[in-house]
C-alpha positions as CSV (number, residue, x, y, z in Angstrom):
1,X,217.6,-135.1,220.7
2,X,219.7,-137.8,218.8
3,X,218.4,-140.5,216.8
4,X,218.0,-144.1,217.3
5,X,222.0,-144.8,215.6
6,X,223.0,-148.6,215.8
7,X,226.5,-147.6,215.2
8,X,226.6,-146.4,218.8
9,X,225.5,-149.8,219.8
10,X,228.4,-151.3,218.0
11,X,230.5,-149.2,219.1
12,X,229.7,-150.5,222.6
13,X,229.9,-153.9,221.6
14,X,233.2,-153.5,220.3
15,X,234.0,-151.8,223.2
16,X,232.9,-154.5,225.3
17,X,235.0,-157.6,223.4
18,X,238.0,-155.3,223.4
19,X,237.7,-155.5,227.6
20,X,237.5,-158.9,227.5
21,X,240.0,-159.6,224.8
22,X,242.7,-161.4,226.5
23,X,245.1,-159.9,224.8
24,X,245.2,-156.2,225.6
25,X,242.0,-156.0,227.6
26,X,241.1,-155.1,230.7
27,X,242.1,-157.5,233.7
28,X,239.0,-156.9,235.7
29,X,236.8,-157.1,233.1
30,X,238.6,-160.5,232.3
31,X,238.2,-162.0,235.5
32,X,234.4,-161.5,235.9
33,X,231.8,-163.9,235.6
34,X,228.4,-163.8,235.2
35,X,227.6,-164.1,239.2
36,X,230.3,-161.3,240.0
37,X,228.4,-159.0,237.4
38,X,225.0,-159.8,238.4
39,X,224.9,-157.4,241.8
40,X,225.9,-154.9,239.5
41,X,223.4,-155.6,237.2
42,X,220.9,-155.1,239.9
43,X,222.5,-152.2,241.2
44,X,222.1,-150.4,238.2
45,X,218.3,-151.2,237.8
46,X,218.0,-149.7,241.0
47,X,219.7,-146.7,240.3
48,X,217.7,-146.2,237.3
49,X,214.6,-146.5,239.6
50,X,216.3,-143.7,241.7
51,X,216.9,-141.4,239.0
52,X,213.5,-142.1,238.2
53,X,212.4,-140.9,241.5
54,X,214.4,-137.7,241.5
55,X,212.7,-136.9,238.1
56,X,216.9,-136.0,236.9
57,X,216.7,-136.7,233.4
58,X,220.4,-136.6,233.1
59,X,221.0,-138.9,235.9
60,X,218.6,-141.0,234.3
61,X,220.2,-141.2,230.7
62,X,223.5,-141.8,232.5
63,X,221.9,-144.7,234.4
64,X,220.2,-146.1,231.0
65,X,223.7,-146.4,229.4
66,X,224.8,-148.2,233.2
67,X,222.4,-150.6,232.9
68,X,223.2,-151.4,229.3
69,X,226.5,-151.9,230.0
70,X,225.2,-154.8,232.2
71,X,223.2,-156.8,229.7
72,X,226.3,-156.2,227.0
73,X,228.8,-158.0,229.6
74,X,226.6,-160.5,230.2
75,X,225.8,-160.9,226.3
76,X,229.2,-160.9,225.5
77,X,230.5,-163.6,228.5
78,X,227.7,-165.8,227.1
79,X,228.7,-165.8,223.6
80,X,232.4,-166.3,224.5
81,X,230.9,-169.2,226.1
82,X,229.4,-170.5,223.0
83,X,226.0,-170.1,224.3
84,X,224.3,-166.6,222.8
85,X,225.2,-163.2,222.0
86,X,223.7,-159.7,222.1
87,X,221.9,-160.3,218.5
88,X,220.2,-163.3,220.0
89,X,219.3,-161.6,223.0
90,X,217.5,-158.5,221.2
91,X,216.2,-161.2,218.7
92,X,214.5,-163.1,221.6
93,X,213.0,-159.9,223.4
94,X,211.6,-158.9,219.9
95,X,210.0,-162.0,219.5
96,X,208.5,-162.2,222.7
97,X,206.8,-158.7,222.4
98,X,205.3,-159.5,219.2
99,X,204.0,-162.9,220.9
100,X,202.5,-160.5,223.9
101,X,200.9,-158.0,222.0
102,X,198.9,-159.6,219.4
103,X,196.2,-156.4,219.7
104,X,199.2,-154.7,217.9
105,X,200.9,-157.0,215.9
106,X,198.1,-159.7,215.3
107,X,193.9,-159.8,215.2
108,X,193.2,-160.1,219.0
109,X,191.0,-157.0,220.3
110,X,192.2,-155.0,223.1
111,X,191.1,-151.6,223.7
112,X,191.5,-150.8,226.9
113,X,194.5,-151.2,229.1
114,X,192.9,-154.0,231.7
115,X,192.5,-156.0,228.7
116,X,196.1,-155.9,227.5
117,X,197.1,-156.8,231.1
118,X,195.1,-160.2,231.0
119,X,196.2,-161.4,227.8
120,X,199.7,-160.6,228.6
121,X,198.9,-163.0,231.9
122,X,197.3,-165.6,229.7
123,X,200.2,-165.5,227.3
124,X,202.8,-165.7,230.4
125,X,200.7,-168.9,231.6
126,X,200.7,-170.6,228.6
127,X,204.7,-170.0,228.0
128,X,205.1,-170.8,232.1
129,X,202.8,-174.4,230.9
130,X,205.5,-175.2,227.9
131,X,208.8,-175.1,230.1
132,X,210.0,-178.3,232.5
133,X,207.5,-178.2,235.5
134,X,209.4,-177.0,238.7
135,X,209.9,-179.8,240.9
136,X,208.1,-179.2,244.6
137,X,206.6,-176.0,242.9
138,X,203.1,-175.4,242.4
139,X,202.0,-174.6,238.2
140,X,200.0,-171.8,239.8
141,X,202.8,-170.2,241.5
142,X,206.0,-171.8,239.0
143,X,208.6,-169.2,237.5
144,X,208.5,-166.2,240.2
145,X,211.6,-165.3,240.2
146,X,213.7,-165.9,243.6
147,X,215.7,-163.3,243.1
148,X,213.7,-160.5,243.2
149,X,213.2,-158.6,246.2
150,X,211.1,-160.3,249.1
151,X,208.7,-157.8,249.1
152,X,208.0,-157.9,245.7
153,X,208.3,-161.6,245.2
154,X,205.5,-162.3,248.1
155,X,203.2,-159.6,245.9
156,X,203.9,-161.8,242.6
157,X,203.0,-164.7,244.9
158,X,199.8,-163.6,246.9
159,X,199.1,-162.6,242.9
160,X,198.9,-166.1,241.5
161,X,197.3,-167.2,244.6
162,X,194.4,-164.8,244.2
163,X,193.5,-165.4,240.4
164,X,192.8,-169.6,241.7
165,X,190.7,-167.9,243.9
166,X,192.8,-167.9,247.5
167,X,192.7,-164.3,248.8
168,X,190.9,-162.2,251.1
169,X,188.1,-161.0,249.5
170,X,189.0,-157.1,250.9
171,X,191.4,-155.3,253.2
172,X,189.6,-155.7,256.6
173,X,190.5,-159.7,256.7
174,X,194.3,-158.9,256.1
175,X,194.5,-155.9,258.8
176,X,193.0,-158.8,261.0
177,X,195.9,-160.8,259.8
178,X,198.3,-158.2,260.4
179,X,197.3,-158.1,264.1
180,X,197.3,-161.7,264.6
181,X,201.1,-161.8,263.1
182,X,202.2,-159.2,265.4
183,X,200.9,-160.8,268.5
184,X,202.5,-163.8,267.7
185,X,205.9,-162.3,266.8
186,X,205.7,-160.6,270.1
187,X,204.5,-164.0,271.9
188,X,208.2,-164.9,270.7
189,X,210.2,-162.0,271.7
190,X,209.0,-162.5,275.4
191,X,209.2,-166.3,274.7
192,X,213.3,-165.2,274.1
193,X,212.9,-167.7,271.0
194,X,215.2,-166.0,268.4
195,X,214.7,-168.5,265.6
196,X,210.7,-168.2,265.9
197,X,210.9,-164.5,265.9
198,X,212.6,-164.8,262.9
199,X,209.7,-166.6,260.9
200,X,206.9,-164.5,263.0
201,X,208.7,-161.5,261.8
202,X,209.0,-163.2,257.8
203,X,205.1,-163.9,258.5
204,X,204.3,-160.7,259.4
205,X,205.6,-159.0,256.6
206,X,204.4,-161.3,254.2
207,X,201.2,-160.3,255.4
208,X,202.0,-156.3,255.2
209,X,203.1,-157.0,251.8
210,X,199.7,-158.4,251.0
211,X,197.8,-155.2,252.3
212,X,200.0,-153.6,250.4
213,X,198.4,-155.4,247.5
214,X,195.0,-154.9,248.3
215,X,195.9,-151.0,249.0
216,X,197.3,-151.3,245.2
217,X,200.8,-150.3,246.5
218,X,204.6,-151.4,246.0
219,X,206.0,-152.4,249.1
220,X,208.7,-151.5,247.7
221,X,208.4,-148.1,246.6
222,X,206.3,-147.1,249.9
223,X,209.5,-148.2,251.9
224,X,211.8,-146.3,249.5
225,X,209.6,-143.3,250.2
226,X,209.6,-144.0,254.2
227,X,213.5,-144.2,253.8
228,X,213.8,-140.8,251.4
229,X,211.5,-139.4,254.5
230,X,213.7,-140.4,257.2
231,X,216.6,-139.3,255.4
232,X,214.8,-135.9,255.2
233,X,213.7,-135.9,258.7
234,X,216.9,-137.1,260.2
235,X,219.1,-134.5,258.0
236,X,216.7,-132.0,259.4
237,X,217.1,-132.9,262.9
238,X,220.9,-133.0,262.5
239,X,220.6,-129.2,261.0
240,X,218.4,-128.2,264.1
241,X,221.0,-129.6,266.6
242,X,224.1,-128.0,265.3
243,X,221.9,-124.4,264.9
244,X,222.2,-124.8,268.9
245,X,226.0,-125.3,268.7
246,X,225.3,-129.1,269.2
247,X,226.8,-132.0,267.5
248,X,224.6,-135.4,267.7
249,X,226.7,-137.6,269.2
250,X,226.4,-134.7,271.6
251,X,222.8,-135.1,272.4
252,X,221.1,-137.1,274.6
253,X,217.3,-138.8,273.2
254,X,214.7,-136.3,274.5
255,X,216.6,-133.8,272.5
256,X,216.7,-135.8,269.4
257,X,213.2,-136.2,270.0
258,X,211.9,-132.6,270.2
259,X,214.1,-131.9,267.6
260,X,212.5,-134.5,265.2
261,X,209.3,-133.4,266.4
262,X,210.5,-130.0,265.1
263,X,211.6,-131.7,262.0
264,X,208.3,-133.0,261.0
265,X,206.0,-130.0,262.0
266,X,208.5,-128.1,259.5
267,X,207.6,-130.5,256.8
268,X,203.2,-129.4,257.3
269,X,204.1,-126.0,257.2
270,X,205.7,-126.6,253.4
271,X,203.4,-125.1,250.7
């Protein structure tokens, strides 16, 4: 197992201004800006979560270096801009670690992992309290990111609403909720109203996302699951089918059905 070596992260820094040298780099590279790279950026995180998922530590390392990649174009975009480069980005994420964990790097007692969590929040609030107030935005709720998922952002939200105090006080209230939602989004389905389905169904799922929270789940990753399950299922299926000399488009529903049905019952009798 190699050693930390900060020759190899010269070496991709050098790389990375010799793409975007204008004379002799890459065109592509050249012709990206910071909102044409940031899908990728995200891309990569997620991939990194994937490889994560399939325990492949190779994947993983390969993904690691991906997602590097990422901050190092965006690094080196903003210091051709005159803005900041790579050292001040590592300088900045430094600094902020050392502010966050003053058990480790200061006199503030924190044995226990709960504790750590609340005076990272406290530390978060009182560098949310020093930046420009957001205008229309609550404090309580300021500087949730819009762009991260939906699921996760209405967690991160339902969050700050619960340490003021606004939140159900245990799951039974929200599965109430839940039921209320979906009779409404179904009031507007056989209403034919398109545009109030559409925030019934946002409502809904806001709500599911804050069972979710009380269960002490990610939304996200229990979807991710439900989608690794169907894949499974529906690969399955397909595998069942063509043993009977069938091809999908071949087959009618019912048969899909009992052969998902097969599917699943294969999946109990696992070890």
């Amino acid at each position: 197992m190699s050693q930390p070596d900060l020759s190899s992260l010269a070496r991709l820094l050098a790389i990375m201004a010799k793409l975007r040298d204008p004379d002799g780099g890459c065109p592509w590279d050249l012709e990206q800006t910071f909102s044409t790279i940031a899908p990728y950026t995200i891309e990569e995180a997620y991939e990194v979560d994937d490889a994560i998922a399939r325990n492949d530590m190779a994947a993983l390392k390969d993904e690691l270096g991906d997602l590097l990649l990422q901050v190092v174009f965006h690094a080196r975009m903003a210091e051709e801009a005159g803005h900041f480069g790579f050292g001040d980005v590592a300088a900045a994420i430094s600094d902020k670690m050392i502010r966050r964990h003053p058990h480790v790097f200061g006199t503030v007692v924190a044995d226990h992992p709960e504790a750590v969590s609340g005076n990272w929040e406290a530390i978060k609030a009182a560098e949310r309290a020093a930046r420009p107030a957001e205008a229309g935005v609550s404090e309580v709720l300021a500087g949730v990111t819009a762009g991260l998922p939906a699921l996760s952002r209405a967690v991160k939200l339902q969050n700050r609403a619960a340490r003021v105090g606004f939140d159900w006080p245990d799951k039974l209230p929200v599965l109430a909720k839940i039921r209320e939602e979906l009779q409404e989004l179904e009031d507007e389905i056989v209403a034919g109203d398109a545009e109030a389905a559409r925030e019934e169904f946002g409502d809904f799922l806001f709500v599911v996302a804050n069972l979710a929270r009380h269960l002490k789940l990610d939304p996200e990753e229990a979807l991710r699951a439900a989608n690794r399950k169907f894949i499974n299922r529906f690969s399955k299926m397909e595998e069942i089918i063509k043993s009977e000399g069938k091809e999908l488009s071949e087959t009618d529903l019912n048969a899909m059905d009992k052969a998902w049905d097969q599917a699943k019952r294969s999946e109990r009798r696992r070890p």
